[in-house]
C-alpha positions in Angstrom: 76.7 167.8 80.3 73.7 166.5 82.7 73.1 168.8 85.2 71.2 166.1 87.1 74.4 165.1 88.2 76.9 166.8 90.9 80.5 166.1 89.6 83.8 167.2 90.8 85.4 169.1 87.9 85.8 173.0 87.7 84.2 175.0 84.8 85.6 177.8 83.4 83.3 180.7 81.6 82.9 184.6 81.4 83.4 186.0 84.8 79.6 186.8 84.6 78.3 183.0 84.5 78.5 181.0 87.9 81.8 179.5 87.0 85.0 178.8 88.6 87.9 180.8 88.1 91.4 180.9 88.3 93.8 183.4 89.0 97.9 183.2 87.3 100.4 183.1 89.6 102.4 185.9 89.8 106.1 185.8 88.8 108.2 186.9 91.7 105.8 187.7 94.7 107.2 185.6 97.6 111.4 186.1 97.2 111.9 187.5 100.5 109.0 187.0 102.3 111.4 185.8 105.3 112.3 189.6 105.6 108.9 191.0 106.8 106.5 190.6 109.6 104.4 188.1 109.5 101.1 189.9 107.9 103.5 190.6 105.1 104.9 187.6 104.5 101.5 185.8 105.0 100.1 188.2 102.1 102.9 187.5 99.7 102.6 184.0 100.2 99.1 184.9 99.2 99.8 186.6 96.3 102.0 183.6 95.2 99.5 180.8 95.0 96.8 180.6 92.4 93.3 182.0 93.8 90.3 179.7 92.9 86.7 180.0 93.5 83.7 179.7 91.8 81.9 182.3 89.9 78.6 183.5 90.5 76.3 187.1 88.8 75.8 188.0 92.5 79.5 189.3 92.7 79.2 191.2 90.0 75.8 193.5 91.1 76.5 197.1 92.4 77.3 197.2 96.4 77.8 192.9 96.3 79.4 193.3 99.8 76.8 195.1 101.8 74.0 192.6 100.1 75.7 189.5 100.3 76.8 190.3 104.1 74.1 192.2 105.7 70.7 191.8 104.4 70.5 188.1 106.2 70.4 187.6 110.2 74.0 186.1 110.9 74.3 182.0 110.8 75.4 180.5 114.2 79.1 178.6 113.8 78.2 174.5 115.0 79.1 173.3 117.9 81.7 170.4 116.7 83.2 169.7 120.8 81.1 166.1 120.6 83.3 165.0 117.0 87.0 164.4 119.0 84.9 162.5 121.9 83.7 160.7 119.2 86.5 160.0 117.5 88.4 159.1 120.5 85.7 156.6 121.1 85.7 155.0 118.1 89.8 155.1 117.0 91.7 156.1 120.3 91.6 155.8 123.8 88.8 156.5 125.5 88.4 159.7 127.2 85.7 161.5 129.3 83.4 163.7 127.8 83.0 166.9 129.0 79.5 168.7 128.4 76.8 166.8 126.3 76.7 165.1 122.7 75.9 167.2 120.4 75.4 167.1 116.6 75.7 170.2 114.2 72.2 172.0 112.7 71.4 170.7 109.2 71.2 174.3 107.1 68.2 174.7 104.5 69.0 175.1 101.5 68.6 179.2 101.7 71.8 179.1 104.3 73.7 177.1 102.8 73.5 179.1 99.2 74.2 182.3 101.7 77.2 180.8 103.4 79.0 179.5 99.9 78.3 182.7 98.0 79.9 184.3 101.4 83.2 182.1 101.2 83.2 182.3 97.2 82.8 186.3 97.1 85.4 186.2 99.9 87.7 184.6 97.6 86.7 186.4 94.4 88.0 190.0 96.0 91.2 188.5 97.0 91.7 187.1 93.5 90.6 190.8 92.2 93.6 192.4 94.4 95.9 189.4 93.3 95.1 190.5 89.5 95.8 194.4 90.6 99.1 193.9 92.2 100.1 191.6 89.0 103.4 189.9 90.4 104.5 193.6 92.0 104.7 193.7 95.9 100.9 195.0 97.0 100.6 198.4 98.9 99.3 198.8 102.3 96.3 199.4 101.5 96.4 196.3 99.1 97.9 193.9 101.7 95.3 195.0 104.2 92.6 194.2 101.7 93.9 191.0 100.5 94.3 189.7 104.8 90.8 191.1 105.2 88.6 189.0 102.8 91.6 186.5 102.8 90.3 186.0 107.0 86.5 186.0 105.4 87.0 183.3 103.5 88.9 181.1 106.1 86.1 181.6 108.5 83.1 180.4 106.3 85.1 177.6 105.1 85.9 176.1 108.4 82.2 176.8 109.5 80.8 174.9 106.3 83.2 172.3 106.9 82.2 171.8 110.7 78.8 171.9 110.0 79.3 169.1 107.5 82.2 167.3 109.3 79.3 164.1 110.5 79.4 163.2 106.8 82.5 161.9 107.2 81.8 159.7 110.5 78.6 158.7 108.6 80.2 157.3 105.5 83.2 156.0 106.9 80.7 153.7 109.4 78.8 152.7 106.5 82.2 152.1 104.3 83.9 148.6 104.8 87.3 148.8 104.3 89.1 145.3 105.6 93.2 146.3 104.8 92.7 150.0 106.2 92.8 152.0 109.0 90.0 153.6 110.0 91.7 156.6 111.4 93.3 157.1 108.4 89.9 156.6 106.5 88.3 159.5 108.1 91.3 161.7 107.6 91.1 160.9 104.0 87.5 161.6 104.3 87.8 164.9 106.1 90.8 166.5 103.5 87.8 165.4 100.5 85.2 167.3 102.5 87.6 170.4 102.3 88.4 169.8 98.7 84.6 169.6 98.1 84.0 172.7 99.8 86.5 174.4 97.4 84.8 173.2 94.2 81.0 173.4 95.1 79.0 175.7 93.1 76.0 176.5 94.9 74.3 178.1 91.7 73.6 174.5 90.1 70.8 173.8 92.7 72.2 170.6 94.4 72.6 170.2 98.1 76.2 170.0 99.2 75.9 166.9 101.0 75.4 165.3 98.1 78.5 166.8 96.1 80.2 166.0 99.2 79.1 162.2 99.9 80.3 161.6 96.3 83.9 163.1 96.8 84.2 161.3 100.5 83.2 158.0 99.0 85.9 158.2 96.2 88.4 159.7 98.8 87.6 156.2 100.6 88.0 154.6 97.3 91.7 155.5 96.6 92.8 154.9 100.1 91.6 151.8 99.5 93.1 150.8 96.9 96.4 152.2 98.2 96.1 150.0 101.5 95.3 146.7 99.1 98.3 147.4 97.3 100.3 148.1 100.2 99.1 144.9 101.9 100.2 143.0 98.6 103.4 144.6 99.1 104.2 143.9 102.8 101.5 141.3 104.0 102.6 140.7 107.5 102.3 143.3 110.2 105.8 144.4 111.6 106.3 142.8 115.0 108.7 144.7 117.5 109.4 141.2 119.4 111.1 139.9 116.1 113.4 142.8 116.5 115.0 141.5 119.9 117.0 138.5 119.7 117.1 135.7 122.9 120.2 133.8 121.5 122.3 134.7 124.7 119.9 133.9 126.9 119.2 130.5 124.9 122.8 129.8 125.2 122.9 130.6 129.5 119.9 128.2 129.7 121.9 125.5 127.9 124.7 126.1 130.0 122.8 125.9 133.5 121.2 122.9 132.3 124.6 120.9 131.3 126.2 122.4 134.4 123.1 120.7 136.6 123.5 117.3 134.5 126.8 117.7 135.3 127.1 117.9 139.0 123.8 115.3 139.0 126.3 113.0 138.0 129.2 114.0 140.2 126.8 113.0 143.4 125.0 109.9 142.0 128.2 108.5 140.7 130.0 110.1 144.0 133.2 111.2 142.1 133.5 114.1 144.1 134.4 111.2 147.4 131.2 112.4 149.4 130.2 110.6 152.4 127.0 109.6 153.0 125.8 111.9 155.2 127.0 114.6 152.1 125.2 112.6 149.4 122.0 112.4 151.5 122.0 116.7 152.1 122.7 117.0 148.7 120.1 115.2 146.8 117.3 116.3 149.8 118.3 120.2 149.1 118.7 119.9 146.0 115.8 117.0 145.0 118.5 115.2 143.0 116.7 111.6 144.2 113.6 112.9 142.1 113.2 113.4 138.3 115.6 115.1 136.4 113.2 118.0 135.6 114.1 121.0 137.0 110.0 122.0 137.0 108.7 119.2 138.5 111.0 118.3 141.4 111.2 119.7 145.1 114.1 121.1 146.8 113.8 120.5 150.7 114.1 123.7 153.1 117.5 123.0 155.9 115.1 122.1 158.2 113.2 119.8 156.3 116.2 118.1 155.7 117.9 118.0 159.8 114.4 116.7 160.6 115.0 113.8 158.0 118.6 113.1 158.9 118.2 113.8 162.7 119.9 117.2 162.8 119.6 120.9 162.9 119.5 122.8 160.2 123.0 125.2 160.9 125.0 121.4 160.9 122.8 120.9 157.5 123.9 123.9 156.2 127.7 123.3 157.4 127.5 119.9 155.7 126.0 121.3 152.6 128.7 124.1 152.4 131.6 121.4 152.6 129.9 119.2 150.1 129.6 121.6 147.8 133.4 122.3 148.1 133.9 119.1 147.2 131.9 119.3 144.1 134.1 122.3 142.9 137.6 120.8 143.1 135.5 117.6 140.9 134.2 119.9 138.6 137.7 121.6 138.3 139.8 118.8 137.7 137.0 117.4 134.8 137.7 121.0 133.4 141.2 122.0 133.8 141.4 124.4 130.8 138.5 126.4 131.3 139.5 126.9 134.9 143.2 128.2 133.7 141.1 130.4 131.2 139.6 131.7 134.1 142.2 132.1 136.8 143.7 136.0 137.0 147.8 136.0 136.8 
């Protein structure tokens, strides 16, 4: 195989080559986790899953620990407070940043090496306790050694990831992607970036950005190809106004409208026996001498119409009242079923 060329598979070898390796599962280790405290049920649960990491002669060497821990000044965790601003930026709502922008450290390529064969040897004695106990509930002293490097190796990974967590922002910007989201890009991209620190051997001599960059960018690739085919599948966007339905309102407009056609033709036609001085309040109030469109025409105040007709705007509003009466009984006797429908017994 070319070892010019960082892939994403795991290789498997002697525990004394820089391999990855695999624990079995035990049989029966988590039946009644449910029934301790929580350190012991978190250590069965442990024991329960298959341990990987990746190999390297290092772990192997008399007092590993004590080298591999201690003989290097301690690498300072990144400060990541500047990626959720950014992220709300760029996907969310905008919210106000607290403290300055800040970018994590780039690592040489000494730190990094230190940091993975930290996690990795982490991971490799908590494999070795998982092989001791073989399926049998761990002793004390076992369960304490198991949450011990178990802790170790939770803490470097999330400090590699973080330190390599602007990968993500960087490739998703550069990555166009027309049928996705790009929220959901970067979470795809950030769950590859913690895959990839899984799987990186640090003994072939590559930089882990560029391990990583090539697991982000295929992360990007199957999302994509999942939101194309999910497009294909449903192609329009679901619209909550489609979900509400205006056919009773629709029908009340239709109503008003005949009712007003109605009783327009009840005044112009005077079937309701108005007298003039009726007619005249009732087309001013009620702009029945303009155009039939309820948008365009004007309905006169009571006083604009006693100034018109000579009168003050109580004896328009009397007149009005008893027109309007007069309507009703018209409308009534056009309508005599829906009126018995609608009288009480």
């Amino acid at each position: 195989m070319d070892r010019s060329t960082p892939h994403l598979t795991r290789r498997m070898s002697s525990p004394k080559s820089s391999k990855a390796q695999t624990t079995r599962r035990p049989k029966s280790a988590s039946r009644s986790a449910s029934r301790h405290d929580p350190e012991e049920s978190l250590a069965l649960e442990l024991l329960s899953e298959p341990i990987d990491y990746m190999d390297s002669p290092e772990f192997h060497k008399g007092n590993a620990a004590r080298r591999l821990y201690k003989k290097d000044p301690e690498i300072k965790a990144p400060d990541v407070t500047w990626y959720r601003h950014l992220i709300d930026d760029v996907v969310g709502p905008r919210g106000e940043r607290n403290g300055s922008k800040g970018t994590a450290k780039p690592l040489t390529a000494a730190q990094e090496r230190d940091l993975f064969l930290k996690f990795n040897y982490a991971r490799f004695r908590t494999a070795r306790v998982q092989e001791k106990t073989s399926g049998r509930r761990p002793t004390k002293r076992q369960r304490d050694e198991l949450l011990k490097w178990h802790r170790v190796a939770h803490e470097f990974r999330k400090q590699i990831a973080e330190t390599n967590i602007a990968l993500v922002l960087a490739m998703a910007k550069r990555t166009r992607m027309h049928d996705g989201d790009f929220a959901d890009m970067v979470s795809e991209g950030n769950m590859a970036l913690m895959r990839a620190v899984d799987k990186f051997d640090c003994e072939r001599g590559f930089k882990f950005s560029t391990y990583a960059c090539r697991a982000i960018l295929k992360a990007f690739s199957r999302y994509g190809m999942k939101a194309t085919k999910y497009r294909q599948r449903f192609p329009a966007e679901y619209d909550p106004t489609l979900e509400k339905s205006d056919h009773l309102e629709t029908l009340r407009e239709v109503h008003k409208r005949e009712s007003a056609d109605e009783v327009r033709h009840i005044v112009l036609n005077n079937d309701a026996n108005l007298s003039d001085m009726e007619r005249e309040v009732i087309r001013h109030r009620f702009g029945l001498n303009q155009e039939a469109n309820p948008r365009t025409r004007k309905n006169l105040t009571l006083e604009q119409v006693g100034k018109i007709i000579g009168v003050t705007k109580e004896r328009v509003r009397q007149i009005q009242n008893k027109a309007l009466a007069k309507i009703k009984v018209s409308l009534e006797e056009v309508h005599p079923k829906e009126r018995t429908a609608v009288t009480p017994n």
